[in-house]
C-alpha positions as protocol buffer text, in pm:
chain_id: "A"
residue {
  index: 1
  type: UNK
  ca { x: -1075 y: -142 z: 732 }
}
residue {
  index: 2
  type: UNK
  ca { x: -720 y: 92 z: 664 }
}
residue {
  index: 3
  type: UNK
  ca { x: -476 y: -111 z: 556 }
}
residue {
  index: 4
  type: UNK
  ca { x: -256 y: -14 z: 885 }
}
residue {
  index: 5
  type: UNK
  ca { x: -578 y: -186 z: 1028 }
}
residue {
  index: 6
  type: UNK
  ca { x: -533 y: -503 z: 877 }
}
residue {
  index: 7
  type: UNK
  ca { x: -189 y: -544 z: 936 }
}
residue {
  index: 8
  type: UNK
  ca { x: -220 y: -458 z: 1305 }
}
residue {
  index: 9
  type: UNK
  ca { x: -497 y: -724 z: 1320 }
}
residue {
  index: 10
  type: UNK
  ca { x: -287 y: -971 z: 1127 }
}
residue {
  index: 11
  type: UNK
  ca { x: 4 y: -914 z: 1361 }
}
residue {
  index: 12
  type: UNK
  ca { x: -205 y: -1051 z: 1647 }
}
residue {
  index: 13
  type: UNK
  ca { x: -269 y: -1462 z: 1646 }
}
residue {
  index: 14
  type: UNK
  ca { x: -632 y: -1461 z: 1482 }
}
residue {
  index: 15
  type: UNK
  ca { x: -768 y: -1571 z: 1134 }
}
residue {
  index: 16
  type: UNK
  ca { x: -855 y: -1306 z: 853 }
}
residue {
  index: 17
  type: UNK
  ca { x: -1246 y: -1429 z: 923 }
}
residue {
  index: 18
  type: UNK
  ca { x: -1248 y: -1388 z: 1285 }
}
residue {
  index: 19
  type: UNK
  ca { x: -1231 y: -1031 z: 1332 }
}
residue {
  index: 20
  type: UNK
  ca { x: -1436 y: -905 z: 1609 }
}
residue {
  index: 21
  type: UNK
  ca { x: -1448 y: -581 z: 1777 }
}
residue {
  index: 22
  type: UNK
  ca { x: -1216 y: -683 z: 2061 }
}
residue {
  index: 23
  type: UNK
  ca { x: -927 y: -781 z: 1790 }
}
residue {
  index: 24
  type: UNK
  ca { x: -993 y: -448 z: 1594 }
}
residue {
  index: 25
  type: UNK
  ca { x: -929 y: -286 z: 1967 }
}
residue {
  index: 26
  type: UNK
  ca { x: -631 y: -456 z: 2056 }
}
residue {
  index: 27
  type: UNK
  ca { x: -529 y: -356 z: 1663 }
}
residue {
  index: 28
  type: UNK
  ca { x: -588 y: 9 z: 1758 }
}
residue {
  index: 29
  type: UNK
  ca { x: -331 y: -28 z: 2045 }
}
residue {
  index: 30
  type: UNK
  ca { x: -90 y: -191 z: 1820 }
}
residue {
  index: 31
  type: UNK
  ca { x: -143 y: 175 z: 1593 }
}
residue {
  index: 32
  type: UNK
  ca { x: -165 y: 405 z: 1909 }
}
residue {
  index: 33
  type: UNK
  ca { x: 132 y: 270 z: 2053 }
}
residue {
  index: 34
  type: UNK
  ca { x: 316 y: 288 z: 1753 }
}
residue {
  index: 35
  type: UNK
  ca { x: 488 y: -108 z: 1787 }
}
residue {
  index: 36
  type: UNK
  ca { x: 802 y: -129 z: 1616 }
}
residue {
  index: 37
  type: UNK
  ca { x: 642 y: -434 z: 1451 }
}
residue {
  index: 38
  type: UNK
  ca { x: 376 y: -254 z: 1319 }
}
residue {
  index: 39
  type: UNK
  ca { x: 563 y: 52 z: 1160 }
}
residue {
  index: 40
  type: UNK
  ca { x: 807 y: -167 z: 966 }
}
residue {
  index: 41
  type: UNK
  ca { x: 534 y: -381 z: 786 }
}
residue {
  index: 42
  type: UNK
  ca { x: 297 y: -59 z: 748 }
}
residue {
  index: 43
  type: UNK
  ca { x: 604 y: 107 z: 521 }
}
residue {
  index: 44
  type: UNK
  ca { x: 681 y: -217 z: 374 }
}
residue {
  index: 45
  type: UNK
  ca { x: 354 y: -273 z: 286 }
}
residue {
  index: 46
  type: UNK
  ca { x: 289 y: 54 z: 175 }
}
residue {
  index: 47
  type: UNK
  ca { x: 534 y: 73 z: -75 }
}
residue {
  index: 48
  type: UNK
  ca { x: 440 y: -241 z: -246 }
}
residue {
  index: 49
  type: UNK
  ca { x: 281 y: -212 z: -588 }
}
residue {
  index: 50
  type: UNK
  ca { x: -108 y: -274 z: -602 }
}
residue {
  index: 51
  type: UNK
  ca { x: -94 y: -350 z: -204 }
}
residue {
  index: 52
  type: UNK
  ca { x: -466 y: -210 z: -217 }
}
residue {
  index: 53
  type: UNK
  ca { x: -564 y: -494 z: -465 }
}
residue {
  index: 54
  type: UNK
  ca { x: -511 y: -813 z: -242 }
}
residue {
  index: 55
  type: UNK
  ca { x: -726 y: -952 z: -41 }
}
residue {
  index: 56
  type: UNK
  ca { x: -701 y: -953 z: 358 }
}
residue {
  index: 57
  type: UNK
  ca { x: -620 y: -1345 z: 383 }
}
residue {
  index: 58
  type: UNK
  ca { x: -325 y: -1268 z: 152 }
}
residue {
  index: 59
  type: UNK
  ca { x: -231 y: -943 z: 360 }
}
residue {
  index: 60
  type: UNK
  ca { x: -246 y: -1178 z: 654 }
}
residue {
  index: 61
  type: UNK
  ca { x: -112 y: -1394 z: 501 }
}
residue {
  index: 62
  type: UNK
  ca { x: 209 y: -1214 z: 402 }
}
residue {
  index: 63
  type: UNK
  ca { x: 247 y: -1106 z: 766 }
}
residue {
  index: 64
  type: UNK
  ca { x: 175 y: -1428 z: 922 }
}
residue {
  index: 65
  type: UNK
  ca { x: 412 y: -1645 z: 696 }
}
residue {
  index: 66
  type: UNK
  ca { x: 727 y: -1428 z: 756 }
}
residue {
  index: 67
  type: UNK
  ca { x: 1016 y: -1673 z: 762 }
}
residue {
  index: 68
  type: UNK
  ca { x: 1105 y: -1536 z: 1167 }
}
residue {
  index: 69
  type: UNK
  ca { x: 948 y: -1338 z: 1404 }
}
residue {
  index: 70
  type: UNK
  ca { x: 1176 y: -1078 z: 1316 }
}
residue {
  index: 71
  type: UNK
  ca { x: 1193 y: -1053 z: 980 }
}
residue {
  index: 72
  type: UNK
  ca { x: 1056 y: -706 z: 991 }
}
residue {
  index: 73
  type: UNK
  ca { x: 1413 y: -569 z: 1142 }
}
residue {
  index: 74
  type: UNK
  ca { x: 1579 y: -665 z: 809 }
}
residue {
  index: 75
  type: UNK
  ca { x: 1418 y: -444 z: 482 }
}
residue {
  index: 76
  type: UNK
  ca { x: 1567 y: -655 z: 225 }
}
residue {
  index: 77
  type: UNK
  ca { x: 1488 y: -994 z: 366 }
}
residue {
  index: 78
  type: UNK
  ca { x: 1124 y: -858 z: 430 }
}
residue {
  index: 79
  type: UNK
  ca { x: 1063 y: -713 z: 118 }
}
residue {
  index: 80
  type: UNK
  ca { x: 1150 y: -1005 z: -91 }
}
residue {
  index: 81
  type: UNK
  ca { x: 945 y: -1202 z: 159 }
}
residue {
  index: 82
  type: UNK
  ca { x: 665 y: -985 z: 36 }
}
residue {
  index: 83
  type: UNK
  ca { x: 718 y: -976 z: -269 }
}
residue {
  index: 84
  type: UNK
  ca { x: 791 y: -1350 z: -371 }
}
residue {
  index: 85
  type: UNK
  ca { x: 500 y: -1440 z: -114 }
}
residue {
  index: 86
  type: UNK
  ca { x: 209 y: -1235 z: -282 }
}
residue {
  index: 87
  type: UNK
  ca { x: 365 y: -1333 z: -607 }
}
residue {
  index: 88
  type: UNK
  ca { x: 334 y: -1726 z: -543 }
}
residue {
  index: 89
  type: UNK
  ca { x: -22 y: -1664 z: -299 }
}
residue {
  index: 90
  type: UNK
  ca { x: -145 y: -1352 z: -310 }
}
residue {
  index: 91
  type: UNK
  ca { x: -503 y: -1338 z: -413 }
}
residue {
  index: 92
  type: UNK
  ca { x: -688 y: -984 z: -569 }
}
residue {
  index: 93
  type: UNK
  ca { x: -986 y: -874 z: -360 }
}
residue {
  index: 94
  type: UNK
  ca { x: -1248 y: -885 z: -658 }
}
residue {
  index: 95
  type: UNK
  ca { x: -1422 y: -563 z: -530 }
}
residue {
  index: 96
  type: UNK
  ca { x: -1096 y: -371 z: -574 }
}
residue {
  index: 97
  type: UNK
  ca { x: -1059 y: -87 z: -809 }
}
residue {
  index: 98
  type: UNK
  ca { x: -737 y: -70 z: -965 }
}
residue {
  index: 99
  type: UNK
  ca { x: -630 y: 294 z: -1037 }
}
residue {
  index: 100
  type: UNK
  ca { x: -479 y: 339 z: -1420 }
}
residue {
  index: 101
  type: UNK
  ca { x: -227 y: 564 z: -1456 }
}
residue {
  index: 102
  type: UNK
  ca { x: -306 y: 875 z: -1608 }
}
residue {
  index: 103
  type: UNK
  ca { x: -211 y: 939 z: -1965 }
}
residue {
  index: 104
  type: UNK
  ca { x: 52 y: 1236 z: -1991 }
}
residue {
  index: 105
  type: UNK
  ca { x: -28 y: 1449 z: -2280 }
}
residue {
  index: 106
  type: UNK
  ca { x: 205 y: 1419 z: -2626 }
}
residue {
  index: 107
  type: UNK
  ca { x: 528 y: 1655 z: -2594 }
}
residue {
  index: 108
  type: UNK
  ca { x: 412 y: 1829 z: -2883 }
}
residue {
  index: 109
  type: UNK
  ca { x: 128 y: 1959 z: -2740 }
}
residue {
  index: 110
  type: UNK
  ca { x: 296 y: 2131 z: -2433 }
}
residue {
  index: 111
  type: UNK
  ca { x: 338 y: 2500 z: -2472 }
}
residue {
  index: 112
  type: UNK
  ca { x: 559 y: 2721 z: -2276 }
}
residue {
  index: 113
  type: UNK
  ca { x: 557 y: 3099 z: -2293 }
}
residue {
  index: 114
  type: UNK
  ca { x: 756 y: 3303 z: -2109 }
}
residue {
  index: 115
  type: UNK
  ca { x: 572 y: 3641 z: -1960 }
}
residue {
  index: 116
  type: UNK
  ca { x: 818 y: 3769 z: -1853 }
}
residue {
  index: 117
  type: UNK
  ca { x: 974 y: 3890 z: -1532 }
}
residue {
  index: 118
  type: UNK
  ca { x: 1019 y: 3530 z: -1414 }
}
residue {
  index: 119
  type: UNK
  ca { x: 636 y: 3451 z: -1512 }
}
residue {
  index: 120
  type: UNK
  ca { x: 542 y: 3149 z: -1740 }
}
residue {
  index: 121
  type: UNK
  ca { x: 270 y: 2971 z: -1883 }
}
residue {
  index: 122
  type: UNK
  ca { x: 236 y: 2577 z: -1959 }
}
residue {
  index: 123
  type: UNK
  ca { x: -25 y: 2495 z: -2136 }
}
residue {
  index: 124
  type: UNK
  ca { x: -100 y: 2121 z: -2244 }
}
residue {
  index: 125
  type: UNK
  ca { x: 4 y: 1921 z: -1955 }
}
residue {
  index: 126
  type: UNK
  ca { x: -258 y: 1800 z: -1859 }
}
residue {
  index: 127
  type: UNK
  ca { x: -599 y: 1643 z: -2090 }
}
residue {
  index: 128
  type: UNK
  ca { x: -858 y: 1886 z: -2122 }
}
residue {
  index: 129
  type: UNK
  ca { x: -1143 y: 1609 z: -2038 }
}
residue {
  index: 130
  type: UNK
  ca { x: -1243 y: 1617 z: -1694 }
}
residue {
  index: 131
  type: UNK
  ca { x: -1217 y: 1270 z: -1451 }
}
């Protein structure tokens, strides 16, 4: 499932294990009709580092731990919620693939030449091997 999938499921009163297709429909509403709940934990969520990594009982968990229903309507309180929640439970999903960074190329090795008439080349930016 999306991860705006998960967190619509976790914002309804079920367990990370009992997903069925009537909770993954009434998460679809939640998305559809664009719950204020819902949009504030999607960009919160979002925007934290290696979200992708956890498992769904921790991004359930997150959700369903929030100190107050309404934690969501406050961004600082709910992102150090998040943050200090994953970082005490969160667990990794073990079939995750973590995404490295990209090396940028040495400074050196960047060339510009100017064309002219406004027209340049860079050359180096990027590594020559493909991905």
């Amino acid at each position: 499932a999306t991860l705006d999938r998960e967190i619509a499921c976790a914002l309804l009163p079920v367990a990370p294990e009992k997903i069925t297709p009537s909770i993954l429909k009434a998460a679809d509403e939640i998305i559809s009709q664009d719950r204020e709940d819902f949009k504030r934990w999607s960009m919160a969520l979002r925007t934290t580092d290696q979200i992708l990594a956890y498992d769904r009982a921790s991004v359930f968990g997150v959700i369903q731990s929030a100190p107050a229903k309404d934690t969501y309507h406050f961004p600082q309180s709910l992102r150090s919620h998040i943050d200090n929640w994953l970082q005490a439970n969160g667990q990794r999903d073990a079939n995750a693939v973590e995404e490295k960074p990209k090396e940028a190329a040495p400074k050196d090795d960047v060339k510009v030449t100017n064309h002219g008439g406004g027209r340049f080349s860079i050359d180096g930016m990027m590594s020559e091997t493909p991905s």
